[in-house]
LUMVEXSE-799976 format. One record per residue (C-alpha): residue number from 1; residue in three letters; x, y, z. Coordinates in steps of 0.25 Angstrom, whole numbers, plus 5000, padded with zeros to 4 digits. Layout:
BEGIN
NUM / Ala / X / Y / Z
...
//
This chain:
BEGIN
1 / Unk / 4919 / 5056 / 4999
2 / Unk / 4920 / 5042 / 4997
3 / Unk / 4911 / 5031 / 5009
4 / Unk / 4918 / 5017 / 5010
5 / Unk / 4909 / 5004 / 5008
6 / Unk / 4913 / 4999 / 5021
7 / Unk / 4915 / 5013 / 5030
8 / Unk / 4900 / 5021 / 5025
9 / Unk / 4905 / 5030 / 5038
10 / Unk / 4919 / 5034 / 5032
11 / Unk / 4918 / 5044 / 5020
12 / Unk / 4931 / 5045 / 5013
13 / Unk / 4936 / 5057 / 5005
14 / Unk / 4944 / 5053 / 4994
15 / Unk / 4950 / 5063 / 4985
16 / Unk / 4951 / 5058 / 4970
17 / Unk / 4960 / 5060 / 4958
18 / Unk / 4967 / 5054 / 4945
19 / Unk / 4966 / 5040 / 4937
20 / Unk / 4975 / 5028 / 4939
21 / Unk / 4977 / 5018 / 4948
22 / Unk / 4971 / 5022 / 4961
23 / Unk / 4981 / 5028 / 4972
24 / Unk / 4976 / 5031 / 4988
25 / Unk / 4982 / 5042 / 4992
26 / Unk / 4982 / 5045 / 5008
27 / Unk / 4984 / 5056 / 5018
28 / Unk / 4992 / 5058 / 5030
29 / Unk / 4989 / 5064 / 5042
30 / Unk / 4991 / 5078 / 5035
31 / Unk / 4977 / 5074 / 5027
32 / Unk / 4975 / 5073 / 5012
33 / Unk / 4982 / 5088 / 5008
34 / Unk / 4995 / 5081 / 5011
35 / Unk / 4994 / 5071 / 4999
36 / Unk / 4987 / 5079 / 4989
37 / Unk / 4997 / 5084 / 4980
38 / Unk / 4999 / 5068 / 4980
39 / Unk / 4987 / 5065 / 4978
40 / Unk / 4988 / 5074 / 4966
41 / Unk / 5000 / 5069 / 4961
42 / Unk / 4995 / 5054 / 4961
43 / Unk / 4981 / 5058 / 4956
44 / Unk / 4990 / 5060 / 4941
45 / Unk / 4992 / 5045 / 4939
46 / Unk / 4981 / 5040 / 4950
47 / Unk / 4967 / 5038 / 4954
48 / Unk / 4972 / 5044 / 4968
49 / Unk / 4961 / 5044 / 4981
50 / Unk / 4966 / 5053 / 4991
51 / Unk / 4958 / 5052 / 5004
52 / Unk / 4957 / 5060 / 5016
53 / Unk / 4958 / 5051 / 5027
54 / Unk / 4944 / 5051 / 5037
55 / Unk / 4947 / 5062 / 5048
56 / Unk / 4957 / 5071 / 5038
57 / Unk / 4952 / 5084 / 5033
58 / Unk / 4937 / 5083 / 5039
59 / Unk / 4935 / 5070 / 5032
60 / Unk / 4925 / 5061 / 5041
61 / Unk / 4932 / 5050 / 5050
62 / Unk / 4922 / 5038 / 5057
63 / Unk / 4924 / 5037 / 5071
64 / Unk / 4931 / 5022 / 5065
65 / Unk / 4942 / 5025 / 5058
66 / Unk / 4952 / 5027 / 5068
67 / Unk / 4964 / 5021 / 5062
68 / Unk / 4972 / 5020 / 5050
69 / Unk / 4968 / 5006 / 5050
70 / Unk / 4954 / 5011 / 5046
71 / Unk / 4960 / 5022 / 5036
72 / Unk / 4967 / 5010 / 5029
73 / Unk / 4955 / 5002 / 5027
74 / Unk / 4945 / 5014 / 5023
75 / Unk / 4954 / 5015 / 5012
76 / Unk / 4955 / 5001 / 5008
77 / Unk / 4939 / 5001 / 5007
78 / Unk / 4939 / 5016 / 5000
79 / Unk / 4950 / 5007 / 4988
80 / Unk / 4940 / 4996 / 4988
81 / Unk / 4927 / 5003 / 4987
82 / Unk / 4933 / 5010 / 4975
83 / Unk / 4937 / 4998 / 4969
84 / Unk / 4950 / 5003 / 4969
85 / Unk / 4964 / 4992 / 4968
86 / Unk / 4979 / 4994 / 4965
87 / Unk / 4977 / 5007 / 4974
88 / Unk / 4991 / 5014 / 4979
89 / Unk / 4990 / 5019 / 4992
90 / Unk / 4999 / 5032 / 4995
91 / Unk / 4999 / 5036 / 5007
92 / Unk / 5005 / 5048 / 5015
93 / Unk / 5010 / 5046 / 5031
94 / Unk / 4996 / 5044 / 5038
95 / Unk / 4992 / 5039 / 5022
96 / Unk / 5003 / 5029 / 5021
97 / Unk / 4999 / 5021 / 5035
98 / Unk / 4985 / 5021 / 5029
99 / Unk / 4990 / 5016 / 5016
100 / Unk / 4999 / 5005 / 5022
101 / Unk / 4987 / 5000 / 5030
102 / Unk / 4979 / 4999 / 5020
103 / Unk / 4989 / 4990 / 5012
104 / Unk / 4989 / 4979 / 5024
105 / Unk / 4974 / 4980 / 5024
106 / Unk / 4973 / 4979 / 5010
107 / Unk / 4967 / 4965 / 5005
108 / Unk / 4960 / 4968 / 4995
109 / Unk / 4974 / 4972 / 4987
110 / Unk / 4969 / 4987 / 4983
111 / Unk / 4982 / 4992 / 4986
112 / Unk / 4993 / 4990 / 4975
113 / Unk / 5003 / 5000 / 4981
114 / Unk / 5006 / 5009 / 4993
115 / Unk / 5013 / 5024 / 4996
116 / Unk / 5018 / 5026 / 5009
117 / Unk / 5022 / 5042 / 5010
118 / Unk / 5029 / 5043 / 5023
119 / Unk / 5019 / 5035 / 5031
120 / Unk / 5017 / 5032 / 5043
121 / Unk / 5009 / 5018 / 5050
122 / Unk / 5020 / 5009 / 5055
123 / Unk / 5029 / 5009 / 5067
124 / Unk / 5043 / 5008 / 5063
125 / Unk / 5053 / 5008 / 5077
126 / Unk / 5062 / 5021 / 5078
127 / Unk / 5053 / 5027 / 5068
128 / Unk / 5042 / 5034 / 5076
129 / Unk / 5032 / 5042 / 5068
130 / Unk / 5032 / 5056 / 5072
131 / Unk / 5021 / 5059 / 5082
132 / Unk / 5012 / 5069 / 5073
133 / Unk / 5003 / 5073 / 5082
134 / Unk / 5016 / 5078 / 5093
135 / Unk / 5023 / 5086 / 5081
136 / Unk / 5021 / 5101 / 5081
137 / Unk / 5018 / 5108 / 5067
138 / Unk / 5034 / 5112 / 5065
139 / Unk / 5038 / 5098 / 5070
140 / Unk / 5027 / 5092 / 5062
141 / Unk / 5034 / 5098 / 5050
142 / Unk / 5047 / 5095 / 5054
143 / Unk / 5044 / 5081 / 5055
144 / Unk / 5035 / 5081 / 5042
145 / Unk / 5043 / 5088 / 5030
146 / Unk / 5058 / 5089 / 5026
147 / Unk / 5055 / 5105 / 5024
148 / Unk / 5047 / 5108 / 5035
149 / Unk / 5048 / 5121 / 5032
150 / Unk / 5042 / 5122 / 5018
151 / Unk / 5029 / 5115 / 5025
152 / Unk / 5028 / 5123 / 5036
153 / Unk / 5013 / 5128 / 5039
154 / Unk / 5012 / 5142 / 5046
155 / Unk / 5001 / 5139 / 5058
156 / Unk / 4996 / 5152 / 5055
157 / Unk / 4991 / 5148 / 5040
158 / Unk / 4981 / 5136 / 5045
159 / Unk / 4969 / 5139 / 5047
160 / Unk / 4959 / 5134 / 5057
161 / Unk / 4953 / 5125 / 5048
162 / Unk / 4965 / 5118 / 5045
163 / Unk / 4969 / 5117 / 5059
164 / Unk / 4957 / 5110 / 5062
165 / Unk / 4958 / 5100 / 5050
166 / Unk / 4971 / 5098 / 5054
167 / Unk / 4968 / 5095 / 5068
168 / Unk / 4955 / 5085 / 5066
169 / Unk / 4966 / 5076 / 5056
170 / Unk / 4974 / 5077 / 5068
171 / Unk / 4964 / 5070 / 5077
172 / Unk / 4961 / 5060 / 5065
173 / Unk / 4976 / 5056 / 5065
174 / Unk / 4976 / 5055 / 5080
175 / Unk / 4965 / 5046 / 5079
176 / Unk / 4971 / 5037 / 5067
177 / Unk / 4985 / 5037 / 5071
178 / Unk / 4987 / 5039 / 5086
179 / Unk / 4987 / 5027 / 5093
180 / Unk / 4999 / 5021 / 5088
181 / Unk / 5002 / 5032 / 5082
182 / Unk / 5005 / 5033 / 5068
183 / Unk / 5006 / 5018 / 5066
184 / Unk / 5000 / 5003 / 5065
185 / Unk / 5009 / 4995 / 5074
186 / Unk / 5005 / 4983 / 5066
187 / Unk / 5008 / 4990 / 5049
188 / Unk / 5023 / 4989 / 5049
189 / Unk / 5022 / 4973 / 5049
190 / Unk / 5010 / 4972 / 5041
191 / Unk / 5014 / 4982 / 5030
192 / Unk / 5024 / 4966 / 5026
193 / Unk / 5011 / 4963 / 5022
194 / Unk / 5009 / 4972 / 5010
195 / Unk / 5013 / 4969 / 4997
196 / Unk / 5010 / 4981 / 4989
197 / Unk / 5021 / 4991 / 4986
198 / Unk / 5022 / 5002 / 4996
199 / Unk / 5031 / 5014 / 4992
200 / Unk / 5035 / 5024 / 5004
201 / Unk / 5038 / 5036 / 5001
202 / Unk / 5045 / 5044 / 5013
203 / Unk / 5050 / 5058 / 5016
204 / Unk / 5064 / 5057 / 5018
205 / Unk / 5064 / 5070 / 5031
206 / Unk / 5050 / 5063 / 5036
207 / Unk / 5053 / 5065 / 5051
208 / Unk / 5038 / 5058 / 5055
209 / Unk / 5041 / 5045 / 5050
210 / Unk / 5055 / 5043 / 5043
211 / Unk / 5061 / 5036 / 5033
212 / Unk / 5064 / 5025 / 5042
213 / Unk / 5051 / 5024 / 5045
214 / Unk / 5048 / 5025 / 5031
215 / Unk / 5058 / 5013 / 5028
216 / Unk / 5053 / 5006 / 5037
217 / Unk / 5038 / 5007 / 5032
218 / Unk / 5042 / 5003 / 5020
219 / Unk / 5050 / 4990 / 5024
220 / Unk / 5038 / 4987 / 5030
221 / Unk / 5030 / 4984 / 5017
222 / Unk / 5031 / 4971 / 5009
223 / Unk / 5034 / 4979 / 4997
224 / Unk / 5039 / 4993 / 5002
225 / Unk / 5049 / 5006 / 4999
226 / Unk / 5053 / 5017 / 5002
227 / Unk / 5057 / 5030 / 4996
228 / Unk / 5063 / 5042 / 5004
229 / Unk / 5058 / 5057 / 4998
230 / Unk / 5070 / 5065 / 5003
231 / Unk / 5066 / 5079 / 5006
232 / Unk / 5052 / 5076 / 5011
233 / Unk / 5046 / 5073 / 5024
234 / Unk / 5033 / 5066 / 5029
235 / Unk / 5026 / 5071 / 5015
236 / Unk / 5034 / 5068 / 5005
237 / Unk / 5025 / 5071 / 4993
238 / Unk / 5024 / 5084 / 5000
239 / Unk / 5037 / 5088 / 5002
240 / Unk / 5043 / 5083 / 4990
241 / Unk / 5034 / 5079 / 4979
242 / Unk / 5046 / 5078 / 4969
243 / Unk / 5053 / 5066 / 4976
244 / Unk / 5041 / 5058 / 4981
245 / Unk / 5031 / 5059 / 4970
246 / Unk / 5040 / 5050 / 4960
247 / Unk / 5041 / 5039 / 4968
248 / Unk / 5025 / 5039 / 4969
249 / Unk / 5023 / 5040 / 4954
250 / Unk / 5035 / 5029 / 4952
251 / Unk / 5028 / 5021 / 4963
252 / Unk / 5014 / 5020 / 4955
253 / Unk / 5022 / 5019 / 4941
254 / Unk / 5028 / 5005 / 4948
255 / Unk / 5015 / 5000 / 4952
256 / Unk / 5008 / 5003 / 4938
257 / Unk / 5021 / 4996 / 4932
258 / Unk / 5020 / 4984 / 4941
259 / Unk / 5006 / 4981 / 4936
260 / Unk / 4999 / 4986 / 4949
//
């Protein structure tokens, strides 16, 4: 449990692992068990911090924080109390908006580099995000994965318990992404405005926000680019590890080469 300086009333719980330059590793709305194997695989050549966002998985969320706006910024103070600089920021769906708004809101200059993993947070015309919260369980999966399939969850297999976690992230989600729903009108224009490098990664069969919305994020940045994961949906590090993981590790090879 981590308390930030400037927030006594927000207790963060930041899982820890590995040495190296120091990598932020955030969550979409699925919570913090879909990025672990990632966190794992980054915690090999990285002091990686892995989060669980306020409201996720029975972790405490103040009546304030009622926007992503609030999570960017809690995150910005939990690198600064640390002490922590030349931080990457990954970030999956939900994840990725946090990290792309904390790079606009980043004066201090703690973050050296950002990784977009089919992320959401901008509005991109003829590109509508999916609304998550209509979708049923077998459209949801349609939507989310190339093999829908292979990821299919039998109803019968989750327990109550699960259902009710599942249920209260729900609620957190509707409170921090409802209204406009799953995006800053203002981030596409801003996002000129950061000079870090920002790799997105996208799933190419990612039917809640496409690759043409993914293009489109990434024009967006002063320094962007994307890479398409063919064979892979909205969780591409899920789906297939084997073709998105090597662009990770050759994005964190260029910085360390490039002095950062």
């Amino acid at each position: 449990m981590t308390s930030l300086a400037d927030h006594p009333d927000l207790t963060l719980t930041v899982s820890e692992a590995g040495h190296g330059r120091p990598v932020l590793l955030l969550h979409g709305g699925g919570g913090p068990a879909t990025v672990s194997a990632l966190g794992h695989h980054l915690a090999r050549r990285a002091h990686t911090l892995t989060p669980t966002h306020p409201g996720w998985d029975g972790a405490d969320r103040p009546s304030w924080l009622t926007g992503i706006d609030d999570l960017a910024m809690a995150y910005l103070h939990l690198l600064h109390d640390r002490g922590l600089r030349d931080v990457l920021v990954v970030g999956s769906s939900l994840g990725g908006w946090i990290a792309a708004e904390m790079a606009v809101r980043d004066t201090a200059g703690l973050v050296s580099g950002l990784v977009l993993v089919d992320a959401v947070g901008i509005d991109v015309p003829g590109e509508p995000i999916q609304d998550f919260f209509t979708l049923d369980p077998p459209t949801l999966g349609a939507y989310t994965w190339h093999d829908p399939e292979r990821f299919r969850v039998d109803p019968s297999t989750v327990t109550p318990q699960q259902q009710a976690r599942q249920a209260a992230n729900r609620e957190t989600m509707r409170v921090l992404v409802g209204d406009p729903y799953m995006h800053d009108p203002k981030l596409r224009r801003r996002l000129a405005r950061v000079r870090v490098p920002a790799l997105l990664l996208w799933g190419a069969s990612d039917r809640i926000v496409t690759p043409a919305y993914g293009a489109a994020y990434a024009a967006a940045f002063g320094d962007g680019r994307l890479v398409v994961v063919p064979e892979a949906g909205h969780l591409p590090h899920v789906e297939n590890p084997t073709a998105t993981l090597p662009h990770l590790d050759a994005w964190l090879d260029r910085r360390r080469e490039s002095g950062a």
